[in-house]
PDB file of N, H, CA, C and O in Angstrom:
ATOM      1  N   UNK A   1      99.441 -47.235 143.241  1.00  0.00           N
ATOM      2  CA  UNK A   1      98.431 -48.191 143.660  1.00  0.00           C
ATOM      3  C   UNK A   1      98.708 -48.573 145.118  1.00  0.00           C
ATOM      4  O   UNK A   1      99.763 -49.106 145.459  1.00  0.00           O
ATOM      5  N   UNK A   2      97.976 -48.355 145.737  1.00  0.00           N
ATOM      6  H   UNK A   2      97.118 -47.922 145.460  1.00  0.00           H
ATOM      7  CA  UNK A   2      97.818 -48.461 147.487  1.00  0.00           C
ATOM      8  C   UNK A   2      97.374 -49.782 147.721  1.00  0.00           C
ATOM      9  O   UNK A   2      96.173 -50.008 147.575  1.00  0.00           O
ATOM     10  N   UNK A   3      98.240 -50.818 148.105  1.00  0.00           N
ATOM     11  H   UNK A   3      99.216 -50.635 148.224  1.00  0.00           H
ATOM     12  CA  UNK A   3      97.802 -52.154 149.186  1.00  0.00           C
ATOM     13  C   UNK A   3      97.994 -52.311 150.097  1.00  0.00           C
ATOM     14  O   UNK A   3      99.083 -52.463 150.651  1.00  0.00           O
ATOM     15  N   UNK A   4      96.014 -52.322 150.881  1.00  0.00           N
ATOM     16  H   UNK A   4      95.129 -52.198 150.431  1.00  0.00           H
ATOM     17  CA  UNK A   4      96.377 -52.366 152.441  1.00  0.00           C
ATOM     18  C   UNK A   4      94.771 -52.802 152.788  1.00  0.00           C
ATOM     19  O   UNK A   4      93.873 -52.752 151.948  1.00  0.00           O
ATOM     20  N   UNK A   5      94.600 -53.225 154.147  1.00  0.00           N
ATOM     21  H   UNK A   5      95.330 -53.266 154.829  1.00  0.00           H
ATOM     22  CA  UNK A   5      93.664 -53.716 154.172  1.00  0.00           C
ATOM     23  C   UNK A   5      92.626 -52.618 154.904  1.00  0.00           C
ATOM     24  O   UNK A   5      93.190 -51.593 155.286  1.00  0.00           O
ATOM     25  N   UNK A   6      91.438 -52.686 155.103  1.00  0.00           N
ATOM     26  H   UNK A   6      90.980 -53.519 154.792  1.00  0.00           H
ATOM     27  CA  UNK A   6      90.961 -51.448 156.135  1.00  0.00           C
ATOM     28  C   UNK A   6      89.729 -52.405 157.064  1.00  0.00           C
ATOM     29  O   UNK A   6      89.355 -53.523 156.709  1.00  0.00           O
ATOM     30  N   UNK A   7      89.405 -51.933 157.869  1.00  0.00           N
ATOM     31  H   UNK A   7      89.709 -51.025 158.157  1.00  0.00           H
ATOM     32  CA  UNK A   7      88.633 -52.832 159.150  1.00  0.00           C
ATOM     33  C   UNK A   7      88.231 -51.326 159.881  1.00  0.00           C
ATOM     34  O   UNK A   7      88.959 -50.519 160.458  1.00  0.00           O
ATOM     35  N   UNK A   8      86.868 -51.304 159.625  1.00  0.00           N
ATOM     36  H   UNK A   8      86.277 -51.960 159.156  1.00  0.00           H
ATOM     37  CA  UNK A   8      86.422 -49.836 160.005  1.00  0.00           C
ATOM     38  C   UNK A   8      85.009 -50.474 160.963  1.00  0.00           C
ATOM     39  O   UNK A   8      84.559 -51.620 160.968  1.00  0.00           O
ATOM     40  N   UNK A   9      84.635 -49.484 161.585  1.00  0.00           N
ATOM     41  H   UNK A   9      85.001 -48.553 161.581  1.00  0.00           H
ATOM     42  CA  UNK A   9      83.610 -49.265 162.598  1.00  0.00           C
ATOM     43  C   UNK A   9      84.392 -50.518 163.801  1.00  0.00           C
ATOM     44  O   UNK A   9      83.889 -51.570 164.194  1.00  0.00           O
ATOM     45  N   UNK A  10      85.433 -50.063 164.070  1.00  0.00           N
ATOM     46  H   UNK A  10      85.841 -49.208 163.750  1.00  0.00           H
ATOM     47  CA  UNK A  10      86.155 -50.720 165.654  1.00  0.00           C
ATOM     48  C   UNK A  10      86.289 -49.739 166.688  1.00  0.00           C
ATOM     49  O   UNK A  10      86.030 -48.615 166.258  1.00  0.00           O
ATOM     50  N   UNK A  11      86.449 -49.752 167.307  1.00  0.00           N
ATOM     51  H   UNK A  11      86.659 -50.666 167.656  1.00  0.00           H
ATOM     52  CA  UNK A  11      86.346 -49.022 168.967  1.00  0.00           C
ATOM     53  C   UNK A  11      87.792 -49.036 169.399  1.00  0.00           C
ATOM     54  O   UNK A  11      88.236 -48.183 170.167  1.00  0.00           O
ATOM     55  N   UNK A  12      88.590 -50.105 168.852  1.00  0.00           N
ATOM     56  H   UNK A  12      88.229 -50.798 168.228  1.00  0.00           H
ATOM     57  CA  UNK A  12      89.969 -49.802 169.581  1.00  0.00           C
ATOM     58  C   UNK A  12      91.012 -48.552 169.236  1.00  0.00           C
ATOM     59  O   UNK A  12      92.172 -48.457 169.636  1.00  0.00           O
ATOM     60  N   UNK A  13      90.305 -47.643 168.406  1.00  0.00           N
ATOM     61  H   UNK A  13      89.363 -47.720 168.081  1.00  0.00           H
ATOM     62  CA  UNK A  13      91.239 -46.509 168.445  1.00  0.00           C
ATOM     63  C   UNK A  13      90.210 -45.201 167.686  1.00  0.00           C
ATOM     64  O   UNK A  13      89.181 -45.056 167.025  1.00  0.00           O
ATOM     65  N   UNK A  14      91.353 -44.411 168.341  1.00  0.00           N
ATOM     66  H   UNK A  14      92.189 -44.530 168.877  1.00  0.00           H
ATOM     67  CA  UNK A  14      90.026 -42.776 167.580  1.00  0.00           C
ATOM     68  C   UNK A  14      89.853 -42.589 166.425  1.00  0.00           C
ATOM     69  O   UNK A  14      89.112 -41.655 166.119  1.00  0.00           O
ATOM     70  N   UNK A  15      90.347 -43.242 165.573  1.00  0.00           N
ATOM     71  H   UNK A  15      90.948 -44.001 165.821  1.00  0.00           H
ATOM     72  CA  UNK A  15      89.479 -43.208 164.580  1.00  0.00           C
ATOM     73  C   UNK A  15      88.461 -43.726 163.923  1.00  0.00           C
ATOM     74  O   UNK A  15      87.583 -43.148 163.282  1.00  0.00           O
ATOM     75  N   UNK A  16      88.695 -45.303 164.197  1.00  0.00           N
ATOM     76  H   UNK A  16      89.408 -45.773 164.718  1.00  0.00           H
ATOM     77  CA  UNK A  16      87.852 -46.391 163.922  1.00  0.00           C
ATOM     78  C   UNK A  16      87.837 -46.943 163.082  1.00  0.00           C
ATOM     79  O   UNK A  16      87.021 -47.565 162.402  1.00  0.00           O
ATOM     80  N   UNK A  17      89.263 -46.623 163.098  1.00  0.00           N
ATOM     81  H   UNK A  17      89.926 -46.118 163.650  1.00  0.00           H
ATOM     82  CA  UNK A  17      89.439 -47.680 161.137  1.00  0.00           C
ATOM     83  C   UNK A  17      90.841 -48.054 161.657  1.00  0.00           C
ATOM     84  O   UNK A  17      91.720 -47.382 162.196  1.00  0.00           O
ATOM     85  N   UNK A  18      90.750 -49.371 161.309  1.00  0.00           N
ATOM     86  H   UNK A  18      90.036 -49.917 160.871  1.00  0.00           H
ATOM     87  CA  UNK A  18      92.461 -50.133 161.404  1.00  0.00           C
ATOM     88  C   UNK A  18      93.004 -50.776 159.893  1.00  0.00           C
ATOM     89  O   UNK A  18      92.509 -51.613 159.137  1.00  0.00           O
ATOM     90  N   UNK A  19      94.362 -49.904 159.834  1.00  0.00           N
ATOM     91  H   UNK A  19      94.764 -49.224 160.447  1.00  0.00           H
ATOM     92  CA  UNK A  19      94.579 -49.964 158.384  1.00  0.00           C
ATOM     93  C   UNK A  19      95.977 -51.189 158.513  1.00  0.00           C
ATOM     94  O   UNK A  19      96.297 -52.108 157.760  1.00  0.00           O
ATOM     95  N   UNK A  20      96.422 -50.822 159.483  1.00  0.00           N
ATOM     96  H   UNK A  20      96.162 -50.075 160.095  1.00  0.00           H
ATOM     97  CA  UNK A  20      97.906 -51.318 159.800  1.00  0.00           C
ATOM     98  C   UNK A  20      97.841 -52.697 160.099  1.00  0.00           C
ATOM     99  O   UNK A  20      98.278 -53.380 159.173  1.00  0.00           O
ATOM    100  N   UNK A  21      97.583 -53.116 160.737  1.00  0.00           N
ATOM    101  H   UNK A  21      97.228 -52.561 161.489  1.00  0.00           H
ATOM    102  CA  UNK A  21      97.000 -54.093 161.774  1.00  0.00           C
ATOM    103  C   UNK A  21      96.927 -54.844 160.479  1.00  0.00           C
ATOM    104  O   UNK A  21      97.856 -55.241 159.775  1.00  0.00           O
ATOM    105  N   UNK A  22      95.254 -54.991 160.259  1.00  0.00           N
ATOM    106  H   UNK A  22      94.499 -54.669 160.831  1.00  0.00           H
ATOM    107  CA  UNK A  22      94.860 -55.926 159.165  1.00  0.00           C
ATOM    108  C   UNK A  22      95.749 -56.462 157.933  1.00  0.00           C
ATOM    109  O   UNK A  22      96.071 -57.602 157.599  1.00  0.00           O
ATOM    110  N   UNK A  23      96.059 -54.996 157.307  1.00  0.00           N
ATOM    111  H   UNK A  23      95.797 -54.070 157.579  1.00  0.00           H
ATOM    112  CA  UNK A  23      97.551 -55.356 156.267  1.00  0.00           C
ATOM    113  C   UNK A  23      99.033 -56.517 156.967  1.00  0.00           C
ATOM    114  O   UNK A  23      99.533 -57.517 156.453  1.00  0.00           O
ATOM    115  N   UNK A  24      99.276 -55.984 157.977  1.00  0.00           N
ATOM    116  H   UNK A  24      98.869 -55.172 158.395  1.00  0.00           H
ATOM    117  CA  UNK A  24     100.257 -56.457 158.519  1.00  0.00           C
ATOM    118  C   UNK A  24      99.788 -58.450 158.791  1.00  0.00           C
ATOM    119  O   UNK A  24     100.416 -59.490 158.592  1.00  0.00           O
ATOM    120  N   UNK A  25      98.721 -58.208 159.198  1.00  0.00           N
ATOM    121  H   UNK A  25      98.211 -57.363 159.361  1.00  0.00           H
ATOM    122  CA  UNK A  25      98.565 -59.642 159.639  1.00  0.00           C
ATOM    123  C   UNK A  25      97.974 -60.354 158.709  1.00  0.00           C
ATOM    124  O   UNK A  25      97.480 -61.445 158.995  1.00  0.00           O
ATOM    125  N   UNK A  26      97.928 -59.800 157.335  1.00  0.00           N
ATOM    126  H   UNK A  26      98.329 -58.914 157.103  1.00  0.00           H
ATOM    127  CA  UNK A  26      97.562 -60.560 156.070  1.00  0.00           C
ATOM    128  C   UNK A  26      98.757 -60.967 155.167  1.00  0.00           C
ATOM    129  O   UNK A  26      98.734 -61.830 154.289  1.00  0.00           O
ATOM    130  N   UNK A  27      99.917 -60.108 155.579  1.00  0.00           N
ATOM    131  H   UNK A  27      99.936 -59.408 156.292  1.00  0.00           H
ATOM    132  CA  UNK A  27     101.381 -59.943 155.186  1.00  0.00           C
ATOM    133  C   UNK A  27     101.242 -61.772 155.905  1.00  0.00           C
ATOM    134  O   UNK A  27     100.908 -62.808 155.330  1.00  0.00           O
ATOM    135  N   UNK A  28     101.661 -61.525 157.347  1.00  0.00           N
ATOM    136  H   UNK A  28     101.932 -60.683 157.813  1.00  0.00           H
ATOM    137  CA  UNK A  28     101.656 -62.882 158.100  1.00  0.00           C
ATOM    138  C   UNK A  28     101.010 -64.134 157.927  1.00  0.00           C
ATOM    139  O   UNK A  28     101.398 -65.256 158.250  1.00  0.00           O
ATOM    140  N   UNK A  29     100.089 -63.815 157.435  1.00  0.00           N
ATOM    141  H   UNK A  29      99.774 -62.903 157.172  1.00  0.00           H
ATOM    142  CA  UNK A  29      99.061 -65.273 157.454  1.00  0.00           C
ATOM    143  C   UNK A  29      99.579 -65.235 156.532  1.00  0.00           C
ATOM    144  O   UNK A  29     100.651 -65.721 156.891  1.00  0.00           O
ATOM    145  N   UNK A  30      99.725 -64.962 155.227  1.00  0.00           N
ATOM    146  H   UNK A  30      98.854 -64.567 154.935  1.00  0.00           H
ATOM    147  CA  UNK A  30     100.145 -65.614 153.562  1.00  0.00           C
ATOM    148  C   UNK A  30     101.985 -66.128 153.969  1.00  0.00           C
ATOM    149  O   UNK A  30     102.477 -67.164 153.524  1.00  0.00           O
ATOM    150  N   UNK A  31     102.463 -65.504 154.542  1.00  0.00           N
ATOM    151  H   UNK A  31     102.062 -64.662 154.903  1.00  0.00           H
ATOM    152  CA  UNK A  31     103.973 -66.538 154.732  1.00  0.00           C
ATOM    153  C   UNK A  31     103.631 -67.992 155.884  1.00  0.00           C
ATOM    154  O   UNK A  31     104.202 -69.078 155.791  1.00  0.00           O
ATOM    155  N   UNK A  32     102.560 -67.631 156.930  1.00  0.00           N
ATOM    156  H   UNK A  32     102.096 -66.749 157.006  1.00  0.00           H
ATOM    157  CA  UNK A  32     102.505 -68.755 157.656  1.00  0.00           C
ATOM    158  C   UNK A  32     101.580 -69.513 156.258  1.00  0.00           C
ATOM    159  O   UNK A  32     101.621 -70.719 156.502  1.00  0.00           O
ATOM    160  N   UNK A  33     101.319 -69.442 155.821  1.00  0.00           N
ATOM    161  H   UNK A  33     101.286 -68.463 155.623  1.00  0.00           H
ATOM    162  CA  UNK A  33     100.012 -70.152 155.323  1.00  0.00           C
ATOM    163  C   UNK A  33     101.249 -71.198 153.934  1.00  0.00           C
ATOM    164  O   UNK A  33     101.088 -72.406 153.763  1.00  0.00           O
ATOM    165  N   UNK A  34     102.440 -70.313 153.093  1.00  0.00           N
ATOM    166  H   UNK A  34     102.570 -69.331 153.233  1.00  0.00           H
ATOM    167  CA  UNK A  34     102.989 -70.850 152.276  1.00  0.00           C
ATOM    168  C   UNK A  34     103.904 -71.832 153.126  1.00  0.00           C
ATOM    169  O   UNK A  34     104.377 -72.775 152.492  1.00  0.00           O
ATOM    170  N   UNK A  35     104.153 -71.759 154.200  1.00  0.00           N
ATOM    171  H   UNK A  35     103.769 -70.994 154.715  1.00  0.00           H
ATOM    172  CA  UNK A  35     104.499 -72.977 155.216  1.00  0.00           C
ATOM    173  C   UNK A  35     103.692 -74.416 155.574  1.00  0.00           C
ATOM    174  O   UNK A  35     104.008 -75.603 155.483  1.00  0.00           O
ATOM    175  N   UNK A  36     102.616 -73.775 155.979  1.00  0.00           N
ATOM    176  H   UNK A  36     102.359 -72.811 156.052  1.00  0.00           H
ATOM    177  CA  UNK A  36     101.917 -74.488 156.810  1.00  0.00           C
ATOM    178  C   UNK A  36     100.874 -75.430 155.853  1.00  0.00           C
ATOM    179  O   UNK A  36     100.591 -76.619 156.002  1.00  0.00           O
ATOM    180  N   UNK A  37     100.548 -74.770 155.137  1.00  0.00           N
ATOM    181  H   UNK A  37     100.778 -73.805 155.016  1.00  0.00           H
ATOM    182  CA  UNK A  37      99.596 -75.215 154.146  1.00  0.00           C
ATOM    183  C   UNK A  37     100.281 -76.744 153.776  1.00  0.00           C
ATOM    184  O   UNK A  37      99.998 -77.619 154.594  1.00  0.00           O
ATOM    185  N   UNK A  38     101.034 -77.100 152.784  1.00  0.00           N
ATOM    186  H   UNK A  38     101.263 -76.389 152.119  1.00  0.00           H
ATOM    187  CA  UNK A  38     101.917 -77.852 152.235  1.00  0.00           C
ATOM    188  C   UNK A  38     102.188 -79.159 153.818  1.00  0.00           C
ATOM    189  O   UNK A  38     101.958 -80.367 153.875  1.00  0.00           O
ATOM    190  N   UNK A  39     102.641 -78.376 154.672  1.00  0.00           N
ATOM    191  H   UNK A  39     102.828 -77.394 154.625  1.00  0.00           H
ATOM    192  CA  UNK A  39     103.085 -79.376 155.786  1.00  0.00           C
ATOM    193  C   UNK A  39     101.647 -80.228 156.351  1.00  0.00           C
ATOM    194  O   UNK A  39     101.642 -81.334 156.892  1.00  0.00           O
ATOM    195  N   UNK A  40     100.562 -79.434 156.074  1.00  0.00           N
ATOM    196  H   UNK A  40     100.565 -78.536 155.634  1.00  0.00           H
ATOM    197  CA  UNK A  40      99.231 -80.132 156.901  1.00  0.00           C
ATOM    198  C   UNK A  40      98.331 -80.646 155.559  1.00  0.00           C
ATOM    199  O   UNK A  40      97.270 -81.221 155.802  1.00  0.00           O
ATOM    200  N   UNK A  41      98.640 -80.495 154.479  1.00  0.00           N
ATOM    201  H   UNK A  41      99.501 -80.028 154.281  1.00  0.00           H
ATOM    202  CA  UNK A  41      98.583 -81.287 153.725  1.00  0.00           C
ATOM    203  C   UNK A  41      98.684 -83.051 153.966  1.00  0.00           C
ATOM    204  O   UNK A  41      97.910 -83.996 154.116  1.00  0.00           O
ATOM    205  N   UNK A  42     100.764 -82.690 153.866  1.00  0.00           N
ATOM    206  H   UNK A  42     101.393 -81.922 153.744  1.00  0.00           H
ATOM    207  CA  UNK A  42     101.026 -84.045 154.162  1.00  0.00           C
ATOM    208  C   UNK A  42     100.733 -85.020 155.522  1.00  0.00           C
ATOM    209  O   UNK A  42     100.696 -86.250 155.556  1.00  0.00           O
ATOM    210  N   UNK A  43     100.541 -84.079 156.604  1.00  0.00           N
ATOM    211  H   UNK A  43     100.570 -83.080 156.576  1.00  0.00           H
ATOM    212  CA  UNK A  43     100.197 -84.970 157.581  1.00  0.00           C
ATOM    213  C   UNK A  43      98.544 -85.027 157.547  1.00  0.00           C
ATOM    214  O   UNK A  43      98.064 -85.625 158.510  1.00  0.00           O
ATOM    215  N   UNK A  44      97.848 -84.637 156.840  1.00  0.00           N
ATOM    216  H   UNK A  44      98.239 -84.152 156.058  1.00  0.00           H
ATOM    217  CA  UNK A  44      96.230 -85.211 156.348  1.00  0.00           C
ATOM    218  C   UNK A  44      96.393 -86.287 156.073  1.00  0.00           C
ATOM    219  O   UNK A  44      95.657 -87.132 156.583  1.00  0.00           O
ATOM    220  N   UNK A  45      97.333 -86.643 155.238  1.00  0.00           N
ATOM    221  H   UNK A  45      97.931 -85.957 154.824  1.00  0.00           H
ATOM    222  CA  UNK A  45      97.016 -87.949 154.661  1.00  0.00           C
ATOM    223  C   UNK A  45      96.879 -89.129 155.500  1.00  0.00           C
ATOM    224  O   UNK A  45      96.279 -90.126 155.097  1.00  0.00           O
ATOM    225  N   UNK A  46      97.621 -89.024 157.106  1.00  0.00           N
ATOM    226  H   UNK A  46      98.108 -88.214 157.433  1.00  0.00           H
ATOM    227  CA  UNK A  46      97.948 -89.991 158.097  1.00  0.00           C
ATOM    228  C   UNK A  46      97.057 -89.609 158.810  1.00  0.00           C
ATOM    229  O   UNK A  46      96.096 -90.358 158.981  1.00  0.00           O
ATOM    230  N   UNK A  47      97.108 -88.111 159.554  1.00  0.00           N
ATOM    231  H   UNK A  47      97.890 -87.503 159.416  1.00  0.00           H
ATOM    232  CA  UNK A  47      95.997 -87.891 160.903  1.00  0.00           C
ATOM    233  C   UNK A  47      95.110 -86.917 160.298  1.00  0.00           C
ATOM    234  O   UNK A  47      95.733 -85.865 160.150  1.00  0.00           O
ATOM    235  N   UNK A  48      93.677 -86.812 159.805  1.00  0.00           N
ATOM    236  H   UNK A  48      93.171 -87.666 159.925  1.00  0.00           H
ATOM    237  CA  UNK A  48      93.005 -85.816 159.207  1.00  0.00           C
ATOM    238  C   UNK A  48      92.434 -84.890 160.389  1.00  0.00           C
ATOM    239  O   UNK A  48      92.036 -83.764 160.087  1.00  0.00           O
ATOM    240  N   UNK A  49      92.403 -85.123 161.108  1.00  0.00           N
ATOM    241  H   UNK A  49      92.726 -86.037 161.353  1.00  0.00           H
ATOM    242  CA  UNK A  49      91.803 -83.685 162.320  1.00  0.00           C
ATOM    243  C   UNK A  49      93.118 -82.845 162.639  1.00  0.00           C
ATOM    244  O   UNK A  49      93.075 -81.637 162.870  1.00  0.00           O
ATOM    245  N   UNK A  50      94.472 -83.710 162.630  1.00  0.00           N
ATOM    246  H   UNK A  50      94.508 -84.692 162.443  1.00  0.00           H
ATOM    247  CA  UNK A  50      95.811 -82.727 162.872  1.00  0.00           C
ATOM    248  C   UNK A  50      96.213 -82.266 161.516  1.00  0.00           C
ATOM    249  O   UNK A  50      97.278 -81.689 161.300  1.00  0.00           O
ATOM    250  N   UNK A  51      95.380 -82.524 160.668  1.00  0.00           N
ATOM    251  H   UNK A  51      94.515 -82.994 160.844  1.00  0.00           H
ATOM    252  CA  UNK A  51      96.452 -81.971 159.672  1.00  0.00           C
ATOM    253  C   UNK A  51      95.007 -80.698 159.267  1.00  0.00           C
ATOM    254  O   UNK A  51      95.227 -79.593 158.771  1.00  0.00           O
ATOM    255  N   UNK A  52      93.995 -81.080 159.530  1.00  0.00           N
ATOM    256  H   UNK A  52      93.817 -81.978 159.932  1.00  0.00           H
ATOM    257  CA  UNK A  52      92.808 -79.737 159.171  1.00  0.00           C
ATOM    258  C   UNK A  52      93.435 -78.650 160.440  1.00  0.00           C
ATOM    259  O   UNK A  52      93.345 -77.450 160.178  1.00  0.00           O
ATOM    260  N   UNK A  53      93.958 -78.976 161.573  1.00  0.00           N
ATOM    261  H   UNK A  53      94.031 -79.951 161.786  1.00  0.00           H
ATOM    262  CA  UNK A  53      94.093 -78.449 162.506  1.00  0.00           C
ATOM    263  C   UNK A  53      95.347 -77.432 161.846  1.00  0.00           C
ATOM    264  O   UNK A  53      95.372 -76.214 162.021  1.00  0.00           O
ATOM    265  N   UNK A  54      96.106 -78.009 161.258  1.00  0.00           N
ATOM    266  H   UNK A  54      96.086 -78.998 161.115  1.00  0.00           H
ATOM    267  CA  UNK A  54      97.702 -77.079 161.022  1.00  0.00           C
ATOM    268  C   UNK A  54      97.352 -76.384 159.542  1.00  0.00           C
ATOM    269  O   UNK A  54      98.078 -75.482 159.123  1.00  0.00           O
ATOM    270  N   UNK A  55      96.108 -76.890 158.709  1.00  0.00           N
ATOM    271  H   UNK A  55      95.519 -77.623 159.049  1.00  0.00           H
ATOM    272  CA  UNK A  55      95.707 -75.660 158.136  1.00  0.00           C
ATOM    273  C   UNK A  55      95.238 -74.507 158.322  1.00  0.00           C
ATOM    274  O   UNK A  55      95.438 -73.407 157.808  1.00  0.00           O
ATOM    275  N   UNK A  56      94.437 -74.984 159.307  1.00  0.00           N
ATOM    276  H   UNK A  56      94.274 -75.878 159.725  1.00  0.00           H
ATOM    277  CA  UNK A  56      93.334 -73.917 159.638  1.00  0.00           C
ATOM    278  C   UNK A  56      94.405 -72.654 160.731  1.00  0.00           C
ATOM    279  O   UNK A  56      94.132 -71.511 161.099  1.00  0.00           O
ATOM    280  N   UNK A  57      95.302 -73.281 160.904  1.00  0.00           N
ATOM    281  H   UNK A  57      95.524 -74.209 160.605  1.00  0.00           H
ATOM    282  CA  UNK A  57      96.311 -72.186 162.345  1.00  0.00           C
ATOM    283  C   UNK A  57      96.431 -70.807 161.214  1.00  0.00           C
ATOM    284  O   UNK A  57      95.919 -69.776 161.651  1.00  0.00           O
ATOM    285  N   UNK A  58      96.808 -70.751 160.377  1.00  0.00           N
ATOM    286  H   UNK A  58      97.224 -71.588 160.022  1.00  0.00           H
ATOM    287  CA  UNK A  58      97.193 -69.278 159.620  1.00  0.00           C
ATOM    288  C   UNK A  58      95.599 -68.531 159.374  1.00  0.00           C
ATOM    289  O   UNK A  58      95.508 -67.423 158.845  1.00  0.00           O
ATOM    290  N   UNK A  59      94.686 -69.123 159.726  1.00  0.00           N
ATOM    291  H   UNK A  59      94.760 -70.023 160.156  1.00  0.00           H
ATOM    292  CA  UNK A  59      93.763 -68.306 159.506  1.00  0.00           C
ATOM    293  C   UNK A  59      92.998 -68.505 160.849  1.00  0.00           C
ATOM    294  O   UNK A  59      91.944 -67.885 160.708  1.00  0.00           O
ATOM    295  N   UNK A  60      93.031 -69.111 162.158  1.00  0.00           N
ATOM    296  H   UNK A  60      93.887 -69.615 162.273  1.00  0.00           H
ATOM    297  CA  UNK A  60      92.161 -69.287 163.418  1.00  0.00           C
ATOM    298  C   UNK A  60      93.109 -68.241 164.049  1.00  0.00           C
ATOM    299  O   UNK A  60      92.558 -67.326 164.660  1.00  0.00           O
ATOM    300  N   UNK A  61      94.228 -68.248 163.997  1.00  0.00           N
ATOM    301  H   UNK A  61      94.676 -68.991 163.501  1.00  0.00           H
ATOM    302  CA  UNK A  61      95.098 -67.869 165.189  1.00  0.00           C
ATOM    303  C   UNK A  61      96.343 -66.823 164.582  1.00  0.00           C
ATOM    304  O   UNK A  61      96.735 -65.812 165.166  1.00  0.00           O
ATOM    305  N   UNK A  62      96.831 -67.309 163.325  1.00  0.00           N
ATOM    306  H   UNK A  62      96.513 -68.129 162.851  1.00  0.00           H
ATOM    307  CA  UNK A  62      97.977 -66.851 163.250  1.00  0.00           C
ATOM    308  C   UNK A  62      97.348 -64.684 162.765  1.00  0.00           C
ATOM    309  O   UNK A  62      97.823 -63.647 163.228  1.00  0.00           O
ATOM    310  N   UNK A  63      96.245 -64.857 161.770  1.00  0.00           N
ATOM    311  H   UNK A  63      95.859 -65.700 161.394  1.00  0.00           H
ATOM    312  CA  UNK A  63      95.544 -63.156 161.392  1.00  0.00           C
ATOM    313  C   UNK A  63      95.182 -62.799 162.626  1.00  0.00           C
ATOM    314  O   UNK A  63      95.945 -61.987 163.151  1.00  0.00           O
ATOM    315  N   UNK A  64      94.135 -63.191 163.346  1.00  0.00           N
ATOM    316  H   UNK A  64      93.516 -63.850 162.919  1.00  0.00           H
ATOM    317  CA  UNK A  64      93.795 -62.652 164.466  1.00  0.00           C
ATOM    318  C   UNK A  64      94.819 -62.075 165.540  1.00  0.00           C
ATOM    319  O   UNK A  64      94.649 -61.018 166.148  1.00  0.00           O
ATOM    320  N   UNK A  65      95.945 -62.961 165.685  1.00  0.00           N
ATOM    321  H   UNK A  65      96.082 -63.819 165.191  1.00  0.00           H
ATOM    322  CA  UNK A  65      96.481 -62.429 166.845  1.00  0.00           C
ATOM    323  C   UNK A  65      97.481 -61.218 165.756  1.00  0.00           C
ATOM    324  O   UNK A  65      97.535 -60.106 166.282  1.00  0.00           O
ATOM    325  N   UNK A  66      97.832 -61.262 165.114  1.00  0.00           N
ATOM    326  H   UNK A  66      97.788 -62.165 164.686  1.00  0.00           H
ATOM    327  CA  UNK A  66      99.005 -60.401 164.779  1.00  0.00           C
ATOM    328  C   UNK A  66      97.686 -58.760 164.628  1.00  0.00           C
ATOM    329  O   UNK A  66      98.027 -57.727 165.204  1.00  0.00           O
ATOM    330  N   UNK A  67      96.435 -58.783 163.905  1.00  0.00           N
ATOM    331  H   UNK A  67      96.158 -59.622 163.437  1.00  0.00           H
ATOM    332  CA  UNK A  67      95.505 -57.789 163.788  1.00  0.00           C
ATOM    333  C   UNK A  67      95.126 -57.629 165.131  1.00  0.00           C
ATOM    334  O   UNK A  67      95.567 -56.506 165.378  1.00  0.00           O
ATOM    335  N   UNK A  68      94.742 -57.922 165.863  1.00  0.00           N
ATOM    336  H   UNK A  68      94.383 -58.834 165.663  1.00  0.00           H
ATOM    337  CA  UNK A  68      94.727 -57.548 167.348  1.00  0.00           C
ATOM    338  C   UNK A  68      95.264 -56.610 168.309  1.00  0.00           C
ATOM    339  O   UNK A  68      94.817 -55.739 169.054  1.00  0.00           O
ATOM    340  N   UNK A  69      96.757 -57.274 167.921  1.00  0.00           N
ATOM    341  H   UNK A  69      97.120 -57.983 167.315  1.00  0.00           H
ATOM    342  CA  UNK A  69      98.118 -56.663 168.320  1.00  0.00           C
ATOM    343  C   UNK A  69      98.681 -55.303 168.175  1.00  0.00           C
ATOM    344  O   UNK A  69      99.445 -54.667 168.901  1.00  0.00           O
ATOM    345  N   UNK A  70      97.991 -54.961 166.823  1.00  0.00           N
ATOM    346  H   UNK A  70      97.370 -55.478 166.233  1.00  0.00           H
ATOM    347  CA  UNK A  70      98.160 -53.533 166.451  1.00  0.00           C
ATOM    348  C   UNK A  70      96.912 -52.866 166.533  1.00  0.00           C
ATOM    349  O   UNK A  70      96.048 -53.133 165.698  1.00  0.00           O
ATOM    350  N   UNK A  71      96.670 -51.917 167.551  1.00  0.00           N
ATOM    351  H   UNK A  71      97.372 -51.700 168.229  1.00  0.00           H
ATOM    352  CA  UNK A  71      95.661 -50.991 167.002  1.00  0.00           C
ATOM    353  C   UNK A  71      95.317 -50.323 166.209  1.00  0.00           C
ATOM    354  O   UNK A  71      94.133 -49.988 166.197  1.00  0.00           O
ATOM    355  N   UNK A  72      96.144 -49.896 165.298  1.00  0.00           N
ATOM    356  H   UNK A  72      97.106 -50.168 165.308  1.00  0.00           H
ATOM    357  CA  UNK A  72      95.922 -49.193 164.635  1.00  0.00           C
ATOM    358  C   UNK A  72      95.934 -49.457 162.558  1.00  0.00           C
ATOM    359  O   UNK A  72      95.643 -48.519 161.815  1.00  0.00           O
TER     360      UNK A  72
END
């Protein structure tokens, strides 16, 4: 059984499918996310725009940049 993610019709490489990338930075977001999640939780309860803010990082910033990063 094959787990991996695929992201096809892209331009950044000759084939046009990014298999690596996507997997890899879904690897990443689920460990930032079993961090982060829990921590912006608790600071919701005090500041609610910083704590939506430190949820939302594993999925605004933390997938994108690591899928980016790899072309392929």
């Amino acid at each position: 059984m094959a787990v991996g993610c695929v992201q096809c019709g892209t331009r950044s490489n000759p084939c046009r499918c990014k298999v690596v990338g996507p997997t890899l930075a879904f690897v990443v977001f689920a460990v930032a996310a079993v961090v982060e999640w829990p921590v912006g939780a608790v600071v919701y309860l005090f500041r609610h725009s910083k704590g939506r803010r430190i949820m939302a990082h594993p999925a605004t910033v933390v997938f994108p940049k690591v899928s980016n990063s790899i072309p392929i």
